[in-house]
N, C-alpha and C positions, 0 to 999 in steps of 0.2 A: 193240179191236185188242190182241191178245196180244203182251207182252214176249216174246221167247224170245230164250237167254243159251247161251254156249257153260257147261258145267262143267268145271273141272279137274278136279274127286273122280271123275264120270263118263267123262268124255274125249267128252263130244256135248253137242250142242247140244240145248237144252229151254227146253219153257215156261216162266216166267217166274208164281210165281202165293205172295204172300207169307202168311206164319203167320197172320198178326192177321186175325180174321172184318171186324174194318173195313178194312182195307186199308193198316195203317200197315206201310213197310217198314224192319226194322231190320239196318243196312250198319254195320260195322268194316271200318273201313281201316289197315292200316299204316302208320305214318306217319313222318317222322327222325328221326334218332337226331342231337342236336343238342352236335355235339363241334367241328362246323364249318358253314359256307353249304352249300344244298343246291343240288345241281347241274343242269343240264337233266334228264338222267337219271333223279333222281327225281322232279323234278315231271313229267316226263312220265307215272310210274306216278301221283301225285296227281290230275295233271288229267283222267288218262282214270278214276277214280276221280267226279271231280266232274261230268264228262258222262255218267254213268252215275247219278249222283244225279239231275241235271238232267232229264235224260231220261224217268225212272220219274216226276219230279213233273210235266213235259208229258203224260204218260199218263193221271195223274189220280193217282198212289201221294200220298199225306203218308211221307217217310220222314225217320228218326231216325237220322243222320248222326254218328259219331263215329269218331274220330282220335286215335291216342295222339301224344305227342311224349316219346320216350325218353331219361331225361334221369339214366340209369343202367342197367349190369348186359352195357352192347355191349364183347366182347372184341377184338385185334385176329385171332384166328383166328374167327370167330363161323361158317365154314365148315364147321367141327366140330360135333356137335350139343351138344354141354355145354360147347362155348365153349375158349377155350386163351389162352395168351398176356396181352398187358396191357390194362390199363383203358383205353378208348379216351381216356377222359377224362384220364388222366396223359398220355396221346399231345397230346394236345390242350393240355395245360398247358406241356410245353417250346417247342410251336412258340408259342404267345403269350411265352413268356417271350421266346424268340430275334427276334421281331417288334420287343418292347420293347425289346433290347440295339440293333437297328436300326434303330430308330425307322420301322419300318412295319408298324405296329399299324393296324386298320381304327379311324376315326371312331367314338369314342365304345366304345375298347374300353377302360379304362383299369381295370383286375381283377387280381385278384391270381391267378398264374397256379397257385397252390397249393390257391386255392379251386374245386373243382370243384364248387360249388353256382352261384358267380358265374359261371364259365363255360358251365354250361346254359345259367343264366337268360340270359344275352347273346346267345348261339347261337337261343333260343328267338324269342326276341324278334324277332330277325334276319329268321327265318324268318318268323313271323308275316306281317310286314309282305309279304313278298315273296310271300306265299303270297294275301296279302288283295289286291294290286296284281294278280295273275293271279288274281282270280275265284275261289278257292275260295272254297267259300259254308259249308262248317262252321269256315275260318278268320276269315269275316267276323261268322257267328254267335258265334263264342270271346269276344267283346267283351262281351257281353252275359249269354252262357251258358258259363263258362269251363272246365262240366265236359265239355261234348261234345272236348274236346280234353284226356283225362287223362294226367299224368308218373306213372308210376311209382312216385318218390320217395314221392310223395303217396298214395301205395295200398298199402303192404307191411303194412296190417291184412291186407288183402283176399290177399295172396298169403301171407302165414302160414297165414292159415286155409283157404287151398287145399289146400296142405302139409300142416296135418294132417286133413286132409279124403279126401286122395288114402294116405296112408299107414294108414290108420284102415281101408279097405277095402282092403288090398292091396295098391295100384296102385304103393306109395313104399317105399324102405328107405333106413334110415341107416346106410351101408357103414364097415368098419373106419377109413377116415378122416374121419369125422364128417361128410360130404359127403351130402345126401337127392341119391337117385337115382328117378328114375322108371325101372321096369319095364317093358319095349317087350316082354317076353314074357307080359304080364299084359293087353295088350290085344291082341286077334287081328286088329283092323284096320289094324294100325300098316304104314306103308306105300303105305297106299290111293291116296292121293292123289299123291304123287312117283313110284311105280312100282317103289318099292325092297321089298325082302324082305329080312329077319332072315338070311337065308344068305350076302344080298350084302353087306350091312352087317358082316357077320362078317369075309368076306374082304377086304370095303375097308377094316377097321377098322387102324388103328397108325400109319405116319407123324408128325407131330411127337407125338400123343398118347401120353406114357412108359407104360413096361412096365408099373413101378410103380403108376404111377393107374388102369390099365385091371385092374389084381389084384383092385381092390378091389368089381370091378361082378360085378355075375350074367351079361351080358350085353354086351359090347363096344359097342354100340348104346345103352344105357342111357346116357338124358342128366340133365343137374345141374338137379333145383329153387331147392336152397340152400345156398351155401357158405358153413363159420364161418372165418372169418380176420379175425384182429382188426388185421391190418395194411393191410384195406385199405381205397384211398382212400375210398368210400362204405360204410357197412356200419349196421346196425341189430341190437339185441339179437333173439332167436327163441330156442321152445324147443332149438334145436340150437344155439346157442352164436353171439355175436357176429357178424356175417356179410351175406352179400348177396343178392338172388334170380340164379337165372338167367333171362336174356334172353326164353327162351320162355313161361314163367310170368308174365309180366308181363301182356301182349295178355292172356291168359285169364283172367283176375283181373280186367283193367277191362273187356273184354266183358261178362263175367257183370256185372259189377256194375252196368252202364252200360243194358245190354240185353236180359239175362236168360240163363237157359243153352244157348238152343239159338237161334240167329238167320237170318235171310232170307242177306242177302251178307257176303262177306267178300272184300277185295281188296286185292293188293301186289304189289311185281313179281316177274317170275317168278323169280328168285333167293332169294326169300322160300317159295318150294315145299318146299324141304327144306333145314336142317331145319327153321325158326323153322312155318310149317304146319302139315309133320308133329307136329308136336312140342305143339303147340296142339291141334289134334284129340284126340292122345289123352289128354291131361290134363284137357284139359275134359269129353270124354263119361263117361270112366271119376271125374271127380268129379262131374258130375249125373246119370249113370246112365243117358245118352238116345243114342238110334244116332245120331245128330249132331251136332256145333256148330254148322258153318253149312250149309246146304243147299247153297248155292252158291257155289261160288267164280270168282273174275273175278282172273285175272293179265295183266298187261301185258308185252310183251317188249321185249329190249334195247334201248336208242339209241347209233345210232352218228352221227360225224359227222364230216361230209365224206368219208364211205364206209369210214373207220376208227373205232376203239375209242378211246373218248375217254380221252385221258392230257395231263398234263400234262409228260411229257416233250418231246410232240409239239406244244403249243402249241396245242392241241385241245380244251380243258378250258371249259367255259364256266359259270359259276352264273348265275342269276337275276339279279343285280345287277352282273355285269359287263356283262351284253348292255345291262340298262335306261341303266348309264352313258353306252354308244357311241351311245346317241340310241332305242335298239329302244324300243316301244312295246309294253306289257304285254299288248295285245291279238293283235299281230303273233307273239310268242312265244307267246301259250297258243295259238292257232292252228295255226302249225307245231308244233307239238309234241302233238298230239290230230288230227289229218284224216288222219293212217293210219294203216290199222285195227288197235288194239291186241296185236292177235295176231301180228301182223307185226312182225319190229325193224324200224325208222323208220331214217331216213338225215336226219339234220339239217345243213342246211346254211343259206349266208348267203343264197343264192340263194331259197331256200325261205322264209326272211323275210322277202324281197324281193317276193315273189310273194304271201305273205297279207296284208302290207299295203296292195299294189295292190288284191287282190279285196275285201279291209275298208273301202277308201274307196271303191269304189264300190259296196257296199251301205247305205255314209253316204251318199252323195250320192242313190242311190236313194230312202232314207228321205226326207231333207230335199225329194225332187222330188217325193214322194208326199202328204207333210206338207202344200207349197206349191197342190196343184192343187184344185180344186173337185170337190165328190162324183159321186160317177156313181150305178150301181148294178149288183148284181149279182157274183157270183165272180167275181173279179181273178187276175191271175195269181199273186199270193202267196197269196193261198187254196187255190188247187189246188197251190201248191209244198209248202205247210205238211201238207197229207195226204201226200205225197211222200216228204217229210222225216221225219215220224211212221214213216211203213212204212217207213223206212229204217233209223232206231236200230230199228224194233223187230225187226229181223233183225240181232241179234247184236251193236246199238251199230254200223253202217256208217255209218260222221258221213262219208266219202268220198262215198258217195252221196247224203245228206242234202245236204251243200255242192252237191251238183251240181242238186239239184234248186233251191238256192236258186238256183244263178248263171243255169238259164235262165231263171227268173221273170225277174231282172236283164236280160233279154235282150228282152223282151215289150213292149209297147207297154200303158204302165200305162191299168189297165181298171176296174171294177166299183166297187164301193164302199167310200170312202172309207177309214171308220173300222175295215172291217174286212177290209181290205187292210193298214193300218198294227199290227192286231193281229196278223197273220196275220205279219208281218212280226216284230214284236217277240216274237211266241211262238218262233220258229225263232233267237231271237238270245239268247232266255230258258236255252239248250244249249250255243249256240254262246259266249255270252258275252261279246261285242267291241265293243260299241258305246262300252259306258260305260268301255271299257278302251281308245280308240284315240286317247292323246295319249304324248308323253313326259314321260317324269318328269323331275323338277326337284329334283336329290338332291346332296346333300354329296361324292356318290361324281362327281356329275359335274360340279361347283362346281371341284372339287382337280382334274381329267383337264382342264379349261380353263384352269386357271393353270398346269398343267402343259406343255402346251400353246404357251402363250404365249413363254412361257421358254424355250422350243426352237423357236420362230420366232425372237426376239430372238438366241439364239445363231446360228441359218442368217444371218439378215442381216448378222452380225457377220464371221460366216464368210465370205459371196459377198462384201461389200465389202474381204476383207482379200485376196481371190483366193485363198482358199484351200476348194479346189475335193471335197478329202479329206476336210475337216473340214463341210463344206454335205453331203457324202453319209451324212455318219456321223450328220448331225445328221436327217435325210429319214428312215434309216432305224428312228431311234429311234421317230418320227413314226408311222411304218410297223407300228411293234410295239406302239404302242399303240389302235392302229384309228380311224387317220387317215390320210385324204387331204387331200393340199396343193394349192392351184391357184396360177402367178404369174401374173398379169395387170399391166395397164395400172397400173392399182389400186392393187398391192401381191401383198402373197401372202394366199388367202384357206383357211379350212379348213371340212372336216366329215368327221362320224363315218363310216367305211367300213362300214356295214354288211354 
């Protein structure tokens, strides 16, 4: 059964057929940039990442799965191709500091807000976990194998020697302000992939970018490999003087080094198109000299939720570990957040993790009833689901239709044999991921949200017995904003999380 993959670099859909004569397939992914918790948002570009792993290993691929977590070099213009504005990491260090003047620092954040090495490693860590709790499998590998998930920090041999690697044939100069520049008119493909040309790039070129700093290029387009400033917050000696990489240099440095110069997939969300892509293609081919980096590229599209764009002005904002708090189960959320189809922006909502936790316990229950009965013989109906399921990712990764063909198996009067109806079963869960992820978590985040809790029942009661009927709504709503519901009964008053 042939993969076939939509390409970005193409704009069509194609076969699916990797580099290595044995069949090993080598995938970079983009992975966060760790200055804060990662949002649904981006683990939704992760997860649909890791069913796309998952996937090519149900097929039969062995692939070589690696992930950066960027843990320097993210600007806060990074919209720009060589980056503008400030250290996301200095961004990062006043709202910790302003946390501690408030004392509402996250559990076990206790860092000095100046150290921006400490504040990766926390951020990183963070993530880890929340990334290992939803089933990513080269976050559960990282344990073991810590280079499949390389920082940056840890690589700026490897991005020097790109630097002079790229400048040594052309492809780099080091412009009157001491800044390495890659040449976008030294590569004639530059472009390809985002759909931009050197002309439009020209004319969109200026906006916050000063007069000044664009004097200094060949080419208004021309983006930053390496900047010397010895003032700032991360910085490493290099033949161009004290300084730091840029952002896009980084991916291309630990690909190569991780998986060699020209690889199978590469994936990130589509925001990652241009320029941090663009910007990798041509630094990579014009320093190994080969018409590719990656053959193929896989972008996921936006999430919004509850039909808008997620902001936390809106009260819309969700990470990983706010949802696990309110009771969500890790299996419930990678769920909702991977069954439509990648290409598509997804619409997330509460209702929609309402709904995959319904569908998830009763393919527990299916499992457990299948487990229970005595052997038959013969294709079952998850045998014939699991071919189903197969031809479904392999049209483009359709996990929409793949579900569907599990649920009417779900639907069948269990049949055939035994042990390999329960395989047939566990193979389609081997993608989907949910089984070993369908409990909630029992976390510090939701230890504090129950004594929180608490103390705002004890105030309502305090309130309805004084009759004071203003102070019982202010106290409900508070309740309200934390994603709880209250019941009063016979009882007492009892609670649980609103998912």
């Amino acid at each position: 059964m042939t993969m076939r993959l939509y390409n970005t670099l193409t704009k069509s859909i194609e076969n699916f057929s990797p580099i290595a004569a044995d069949g090993t397939v080598t995938f970079y992914s983009c992975g966060p940039t760790v200055y804060d918790d990662a949002h649904i948002g981006n683990f939704r570009s992760f997860l649909n990442a890791d069913i796309l792993r998952r996937a090519l290993q149900l097929h039969g691929f062995r692939v070589k799965h690696v992930m950066n977590i960027t843990d320097v070099g993210h600007m806060t213009e990074d919209d720009a191709a060589d980056g503008g504005g400030e250290d996301k990491m200095a961004v990062a260090g006043r709202r910790i500091a302003e946390a501690k003047k408030s004392g509402k620092l996250p559990a076990g954040a206790e860092i000095d807000p100046a150290d921006p090495y400490a504040i990766a490693s926390f951020y990183a860590d963070r993530f880890l976990e929340d990334a290992r709790h939803l089933g990513l499998q080269v976050a559960i590998e990282e344990r073991t194998h810590p280079e499949l998930m390389p920082r940056p920090t840890r690589c700026v041999p490897q991005m020097i020697a790109l630097v002079e690697q790229l400048i040594e044939r052309g492809h780099a100069y080091v412009a009157k302000d001491g800044v390495v520049y890659f040449s976008v008119e030294s590569f004639s493909a530059y472009g390809r992939l985002s759909g931009n040309t050197l002309d439009k790039l020209r004319e969109g070129e200026g906006g916050r970018i000063s007069a000044e700093h664009q004097a200094v290029k060949r080419h208004p387009a021309d983006f930053m490999l390496w900047k010397p400033d010895p003032t700032h917050l991360m910085r490493w000696p290099s033949p161009w003087g004290e300084g730091y990489p840029g952002w896009h240099l980084e991916c291309s440095a630990m690909a190569r080094m991780l998986l060699g110069d020209e690889i199978d997939l590469h994936s990130g969300g589509e925001d990652n198109i241009f320029p941090h892509h663009e910007c990798e293609v041509a630094q990579s081919c014009c320093a190994s000299g080969r018409p590719a980096f990656a053959r193929m590229w896989f972008h996921t599209r936006h999430l919004q939720v509850e039909g808008e764009k997620m902001s936390k002005s809106k009260g819309n904002f969700f990470t990983a570990r706010d949802l696990f708090a309110k009771g969500v189960t890790p299996a419930a959320l990678r769920l909702e957040l991977v069954r439509t189809h990648y290409r598509t922006n997804s619409n997330f909502t509460l209702q929609g993790l309402r709904d995959c936790q319904r569908m998830i316990d009763r393919w527990s229950s299916a499992r457990s009833s299948l487990a229970a009965r005595s052997a038959g013989s013969g294709a079952g109906p998850f045998q014939r689901a699991l071919i189903e399921f197969k031809e479904a990712l392999a049209d483009d990764l359709n996990v929409a239709r793949a579900i569907a063909a599990l649920n009417m198996a779900i639907t069948e009067v269990a049949a055939g044999d035994l042990l390999a109806e329960l395989a047939a079963l566990d193979a389609m869960n081997s993608v989907l991921g949910v089984f070993e992820r369908n409990e909630a978590l029992q976390s510090a985040a939701a230890d504090d949200l129950a004594s929180k809790v608490e103390a705002l029942l004890e105030r309502r009661r305090a309130a309805r017995a004084a009759k004071d009927w203003a102070e019982s709504d202010r106290v409900r709503d508070e309740l309200t904003a934390l994603g709880v519901r209250i019941k009063d009964g016979p009882q007492g008053t009892t609670w649980e999380r609103a998912v």
